[in-house]
VMD Tcl script that builds the backbone (N, CA, C; Angstrom):
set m [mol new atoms 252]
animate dup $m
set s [atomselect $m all]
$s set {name element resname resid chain x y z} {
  {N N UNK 1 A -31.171 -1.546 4.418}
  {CA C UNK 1 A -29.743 -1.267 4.274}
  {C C UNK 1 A -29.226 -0.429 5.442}
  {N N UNK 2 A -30.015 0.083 5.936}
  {CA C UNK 2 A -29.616 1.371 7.119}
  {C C UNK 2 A -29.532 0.536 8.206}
  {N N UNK 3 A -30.227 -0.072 8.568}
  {CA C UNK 3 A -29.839 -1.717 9.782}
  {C C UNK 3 A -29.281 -2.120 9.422}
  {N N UNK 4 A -28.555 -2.543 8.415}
  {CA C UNK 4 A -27.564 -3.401 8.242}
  {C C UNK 4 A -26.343 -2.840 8.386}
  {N N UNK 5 A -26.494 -1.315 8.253}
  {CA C UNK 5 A -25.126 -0.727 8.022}
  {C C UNK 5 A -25.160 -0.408 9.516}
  {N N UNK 6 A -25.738 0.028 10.197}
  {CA C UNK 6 A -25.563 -0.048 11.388}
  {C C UNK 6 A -25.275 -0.614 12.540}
  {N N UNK 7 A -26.294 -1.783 12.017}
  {CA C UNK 7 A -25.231 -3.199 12.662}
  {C C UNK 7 A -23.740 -3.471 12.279}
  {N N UNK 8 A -23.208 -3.294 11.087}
  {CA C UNK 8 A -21.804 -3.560 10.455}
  {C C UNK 8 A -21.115 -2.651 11.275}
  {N N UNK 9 A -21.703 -1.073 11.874}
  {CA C UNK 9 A -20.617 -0.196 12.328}
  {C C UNK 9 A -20.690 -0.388 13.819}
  {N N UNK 10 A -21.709 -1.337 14.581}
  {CA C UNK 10 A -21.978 -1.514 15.898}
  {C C UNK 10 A -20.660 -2.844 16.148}
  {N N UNK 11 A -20.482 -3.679 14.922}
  {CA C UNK 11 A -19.912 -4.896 15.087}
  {C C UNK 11 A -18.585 -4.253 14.969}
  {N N UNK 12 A -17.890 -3.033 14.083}
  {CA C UNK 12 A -16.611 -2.898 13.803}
  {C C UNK 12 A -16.447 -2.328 15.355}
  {N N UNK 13 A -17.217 -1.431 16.026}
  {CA C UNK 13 A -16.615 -1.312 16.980}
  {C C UNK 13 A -16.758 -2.604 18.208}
  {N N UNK 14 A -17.348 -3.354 18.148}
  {CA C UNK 14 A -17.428 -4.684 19.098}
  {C C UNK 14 A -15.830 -5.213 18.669}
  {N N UNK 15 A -15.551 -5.147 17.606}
  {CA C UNK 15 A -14.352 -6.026 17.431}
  {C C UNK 15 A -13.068 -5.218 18.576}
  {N N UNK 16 A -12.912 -3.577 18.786}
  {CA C UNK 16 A -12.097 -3.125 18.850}
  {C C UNK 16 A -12.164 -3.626 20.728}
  {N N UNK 17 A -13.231 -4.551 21.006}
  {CA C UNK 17 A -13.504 -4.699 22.346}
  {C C UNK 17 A -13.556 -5.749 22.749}
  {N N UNK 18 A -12.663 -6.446 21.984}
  {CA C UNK 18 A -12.820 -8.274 22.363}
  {C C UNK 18 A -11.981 -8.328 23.583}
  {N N UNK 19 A -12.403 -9.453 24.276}
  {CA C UNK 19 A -11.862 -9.733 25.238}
  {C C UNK 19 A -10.734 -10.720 25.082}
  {N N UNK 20 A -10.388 -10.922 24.084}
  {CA C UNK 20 A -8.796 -11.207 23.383}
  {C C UNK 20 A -8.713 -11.278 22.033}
  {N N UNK 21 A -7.344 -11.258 21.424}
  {CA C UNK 21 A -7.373 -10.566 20.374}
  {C C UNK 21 A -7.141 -12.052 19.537}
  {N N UNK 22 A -8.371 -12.378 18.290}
  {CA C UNK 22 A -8.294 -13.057 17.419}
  {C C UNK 22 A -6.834 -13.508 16.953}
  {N N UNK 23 A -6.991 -14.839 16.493}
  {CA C UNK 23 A -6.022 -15.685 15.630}
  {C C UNK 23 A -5.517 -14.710 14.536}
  {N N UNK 24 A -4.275 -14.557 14.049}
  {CA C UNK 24 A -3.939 -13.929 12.689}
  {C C UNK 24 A -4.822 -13.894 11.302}
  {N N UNK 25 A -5.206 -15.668 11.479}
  {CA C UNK 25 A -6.270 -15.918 10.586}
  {C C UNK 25 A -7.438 -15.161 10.193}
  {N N UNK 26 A -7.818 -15.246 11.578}
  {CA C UNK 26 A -9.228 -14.548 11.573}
  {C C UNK 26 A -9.098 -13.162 11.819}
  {N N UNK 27 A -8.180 -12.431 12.059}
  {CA C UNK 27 A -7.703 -11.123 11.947}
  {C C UNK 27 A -7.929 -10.816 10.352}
  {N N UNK 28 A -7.017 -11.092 9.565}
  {CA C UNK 28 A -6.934 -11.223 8.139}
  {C C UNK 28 A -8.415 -11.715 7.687}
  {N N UNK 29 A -9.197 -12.251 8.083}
  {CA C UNK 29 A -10.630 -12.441 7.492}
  {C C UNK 29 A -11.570 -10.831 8.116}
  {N N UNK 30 A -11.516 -10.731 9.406}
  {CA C UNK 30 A -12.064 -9.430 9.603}
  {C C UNK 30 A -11.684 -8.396 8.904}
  {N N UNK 31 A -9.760 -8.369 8.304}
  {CA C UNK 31 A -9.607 -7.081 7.287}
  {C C UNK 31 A -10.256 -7.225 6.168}
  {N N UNK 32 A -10.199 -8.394 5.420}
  {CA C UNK 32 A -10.787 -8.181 3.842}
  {C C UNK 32 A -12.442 -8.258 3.882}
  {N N UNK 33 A -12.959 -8.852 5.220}
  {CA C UNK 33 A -14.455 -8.031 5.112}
  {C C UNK 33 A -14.587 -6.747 4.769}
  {N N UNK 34 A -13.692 -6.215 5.779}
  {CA C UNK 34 A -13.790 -4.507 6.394}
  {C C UNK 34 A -13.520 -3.893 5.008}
  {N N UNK 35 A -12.880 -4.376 4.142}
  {CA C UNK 35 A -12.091 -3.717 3.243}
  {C C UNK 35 A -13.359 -3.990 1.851}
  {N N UNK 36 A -13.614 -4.669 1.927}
  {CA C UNK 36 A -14.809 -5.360 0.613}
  {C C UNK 36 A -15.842 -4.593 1.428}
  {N N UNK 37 A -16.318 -4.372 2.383}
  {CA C UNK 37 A -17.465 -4.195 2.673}
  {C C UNK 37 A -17.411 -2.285 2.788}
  {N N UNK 38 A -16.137 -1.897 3.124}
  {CA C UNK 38 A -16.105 -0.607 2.602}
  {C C UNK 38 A -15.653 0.101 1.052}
  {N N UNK 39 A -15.103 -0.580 0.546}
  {CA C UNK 39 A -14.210 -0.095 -0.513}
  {C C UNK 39 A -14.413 -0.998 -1.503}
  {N N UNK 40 A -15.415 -2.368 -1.163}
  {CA C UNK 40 A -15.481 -2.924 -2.936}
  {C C UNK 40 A -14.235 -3.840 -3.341}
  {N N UNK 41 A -14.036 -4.209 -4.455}
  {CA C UNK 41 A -13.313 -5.243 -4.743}
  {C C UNK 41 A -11.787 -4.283 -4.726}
  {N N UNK 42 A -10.545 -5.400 -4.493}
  {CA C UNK 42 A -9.299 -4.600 -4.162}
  {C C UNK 42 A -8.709 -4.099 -5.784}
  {N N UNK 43 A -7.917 -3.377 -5.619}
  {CA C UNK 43 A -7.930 -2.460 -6.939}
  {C C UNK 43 A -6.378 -2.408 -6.529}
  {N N UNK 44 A -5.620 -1.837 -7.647}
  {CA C UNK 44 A -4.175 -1.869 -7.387}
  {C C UNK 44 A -3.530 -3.482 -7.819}
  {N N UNK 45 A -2.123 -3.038 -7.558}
  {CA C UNK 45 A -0.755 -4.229 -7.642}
  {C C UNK 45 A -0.804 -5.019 -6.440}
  {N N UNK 46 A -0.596 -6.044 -7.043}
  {CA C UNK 46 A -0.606 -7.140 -5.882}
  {C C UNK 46 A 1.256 -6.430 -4.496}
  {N N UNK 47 A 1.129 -5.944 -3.830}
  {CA C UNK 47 A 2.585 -5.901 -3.202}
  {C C UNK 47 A 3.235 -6.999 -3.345}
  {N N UNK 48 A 4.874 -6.356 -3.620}
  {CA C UNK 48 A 5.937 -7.504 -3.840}
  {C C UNK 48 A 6.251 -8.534 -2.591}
  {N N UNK 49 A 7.217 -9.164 -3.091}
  {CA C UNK 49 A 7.296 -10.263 -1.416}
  {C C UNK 49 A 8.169 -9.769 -0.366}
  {N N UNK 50 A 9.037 -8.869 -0.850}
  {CA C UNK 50 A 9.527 -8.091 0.703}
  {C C UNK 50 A 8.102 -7.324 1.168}
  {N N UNK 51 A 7.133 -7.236 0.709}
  {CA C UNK 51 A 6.184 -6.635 1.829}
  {C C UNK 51 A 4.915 -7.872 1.973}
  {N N UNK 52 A 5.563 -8.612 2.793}
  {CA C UNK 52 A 4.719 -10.094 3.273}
  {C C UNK 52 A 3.565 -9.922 3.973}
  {N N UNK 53 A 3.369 -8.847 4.374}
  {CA C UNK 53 A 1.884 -8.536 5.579}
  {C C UNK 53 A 0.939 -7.564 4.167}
  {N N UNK 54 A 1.532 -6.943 3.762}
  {CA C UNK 54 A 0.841 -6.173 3.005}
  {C C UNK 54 A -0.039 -7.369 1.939}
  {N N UNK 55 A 1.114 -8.098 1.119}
  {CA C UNK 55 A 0.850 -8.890 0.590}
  {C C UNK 55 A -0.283 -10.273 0.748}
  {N N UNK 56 A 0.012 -11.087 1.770}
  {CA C UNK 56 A -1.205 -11.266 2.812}
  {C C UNK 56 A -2.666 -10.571 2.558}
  {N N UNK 57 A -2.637 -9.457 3.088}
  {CA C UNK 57 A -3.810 -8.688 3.029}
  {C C UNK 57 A -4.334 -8.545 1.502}
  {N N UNK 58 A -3.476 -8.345 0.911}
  {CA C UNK 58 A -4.396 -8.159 -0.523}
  {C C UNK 58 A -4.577 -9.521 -0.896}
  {N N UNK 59 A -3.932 -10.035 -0.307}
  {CA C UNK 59 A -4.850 -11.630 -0.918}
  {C C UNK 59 A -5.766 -12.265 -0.757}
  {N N UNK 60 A -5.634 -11.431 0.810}
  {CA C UNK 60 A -7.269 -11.830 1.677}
  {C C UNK 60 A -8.072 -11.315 1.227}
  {N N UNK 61 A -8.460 -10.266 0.858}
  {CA C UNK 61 A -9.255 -8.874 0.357}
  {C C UNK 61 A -9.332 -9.489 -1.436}
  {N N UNK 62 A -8.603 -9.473 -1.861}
  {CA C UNK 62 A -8.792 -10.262 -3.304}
  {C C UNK 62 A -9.641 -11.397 -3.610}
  {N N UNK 63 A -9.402 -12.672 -2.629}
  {CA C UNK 63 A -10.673 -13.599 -2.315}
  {C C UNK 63 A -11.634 -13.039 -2.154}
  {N N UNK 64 A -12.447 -12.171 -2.092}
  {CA C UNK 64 A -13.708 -11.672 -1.917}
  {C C UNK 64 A -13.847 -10.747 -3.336}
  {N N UNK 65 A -13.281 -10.770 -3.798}
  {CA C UNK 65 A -13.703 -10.082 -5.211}
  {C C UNK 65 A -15.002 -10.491 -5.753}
  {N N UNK 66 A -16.017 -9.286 -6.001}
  {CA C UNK 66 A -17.410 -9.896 -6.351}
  {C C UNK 66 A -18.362 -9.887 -5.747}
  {N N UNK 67 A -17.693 -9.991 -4.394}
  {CA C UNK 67 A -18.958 -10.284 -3.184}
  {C C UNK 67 A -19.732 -8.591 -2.589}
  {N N UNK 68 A -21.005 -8.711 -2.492}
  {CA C UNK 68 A -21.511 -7.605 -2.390}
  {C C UNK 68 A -21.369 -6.946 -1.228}
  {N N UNK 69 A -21.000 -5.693 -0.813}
  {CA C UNK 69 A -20.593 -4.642 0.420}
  {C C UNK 69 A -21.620 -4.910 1.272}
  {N N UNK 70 A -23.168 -5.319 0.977}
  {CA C UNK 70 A -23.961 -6.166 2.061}
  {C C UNK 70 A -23.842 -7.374 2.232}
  {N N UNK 71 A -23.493 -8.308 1.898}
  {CA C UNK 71 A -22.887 -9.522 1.675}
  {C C UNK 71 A -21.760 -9.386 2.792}
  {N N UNK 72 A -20.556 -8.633 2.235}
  {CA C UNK 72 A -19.428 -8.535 3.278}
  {C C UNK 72 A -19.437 -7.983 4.599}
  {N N UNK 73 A -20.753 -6.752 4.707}
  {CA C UNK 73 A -20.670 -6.131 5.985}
  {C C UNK 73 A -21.313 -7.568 7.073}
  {N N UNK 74 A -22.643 -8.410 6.461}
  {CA C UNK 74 A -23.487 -9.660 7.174}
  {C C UNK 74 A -22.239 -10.261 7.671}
  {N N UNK 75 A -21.111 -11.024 6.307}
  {CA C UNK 75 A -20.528 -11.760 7.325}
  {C C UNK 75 A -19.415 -11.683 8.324}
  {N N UNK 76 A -19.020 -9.926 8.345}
  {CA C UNK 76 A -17.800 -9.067 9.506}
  {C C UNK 76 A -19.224 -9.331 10.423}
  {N N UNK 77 A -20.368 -9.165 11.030}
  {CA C UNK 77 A -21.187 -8.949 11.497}
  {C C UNK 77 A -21.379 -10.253 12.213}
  {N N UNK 78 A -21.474 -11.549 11.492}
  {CA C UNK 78 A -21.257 -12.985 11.953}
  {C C UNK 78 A -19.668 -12.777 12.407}
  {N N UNK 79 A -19.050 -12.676 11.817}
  {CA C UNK 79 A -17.576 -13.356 12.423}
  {C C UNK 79 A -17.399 -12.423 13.964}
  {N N UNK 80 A -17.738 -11.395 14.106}
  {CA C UNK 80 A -17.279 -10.451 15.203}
  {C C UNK 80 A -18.458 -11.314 16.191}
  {N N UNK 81 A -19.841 -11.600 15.776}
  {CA C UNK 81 A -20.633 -11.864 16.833}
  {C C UNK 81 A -20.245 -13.448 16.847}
  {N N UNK 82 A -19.309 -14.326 16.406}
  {CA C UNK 82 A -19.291 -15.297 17.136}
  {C C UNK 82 A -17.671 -15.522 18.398}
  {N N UNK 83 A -16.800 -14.524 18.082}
  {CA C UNK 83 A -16.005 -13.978 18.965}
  {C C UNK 83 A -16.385 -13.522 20.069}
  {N N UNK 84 A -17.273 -13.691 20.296}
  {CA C UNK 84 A -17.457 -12.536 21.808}
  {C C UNK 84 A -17.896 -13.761 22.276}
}
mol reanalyze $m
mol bondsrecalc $m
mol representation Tube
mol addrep $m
């Protein structure tokens, strides 16, 4: 678990160093890793539709409900290492 978490915090900072900045898509897939893989399944109100980005995000982060914080850190860990 200690390699893994280390790799997950070697990859969050690889992301902040891409040599261009991901699709929206895949932006929004790197948050609800980041977010499942730190914080677990999303908790709270879904945001209303005047807040469309917020909203977005918890939906992304909501699809992963379930999935285990090693589970989520492996695949921020794949998605950042096939960006570079």
């Amino acid at each position: 678990m200690a390699d893994l978490k280390a790799r997950f915090e070697k990859a969050v900072a690889d992301s902040k160093k891409l040599s261009e900045r991901p699709d929206n898509s895949t932006m929004l897939k790197m948050y609800s890793l980041f977010k499942q893989a730190t914080d677990g399944d999303v908790e709270g109100k879904r945001p209303g539709f005047t807040d469309m980005v917020g909203r977005m995000k918890w939906d992304a982060w909501n699809e992963l409900k379930g999935k285990s914080a090693e589970e989520a850190m492996q695949d921020y860990i794949d998605l950042v290492d096939s960006l570079k």
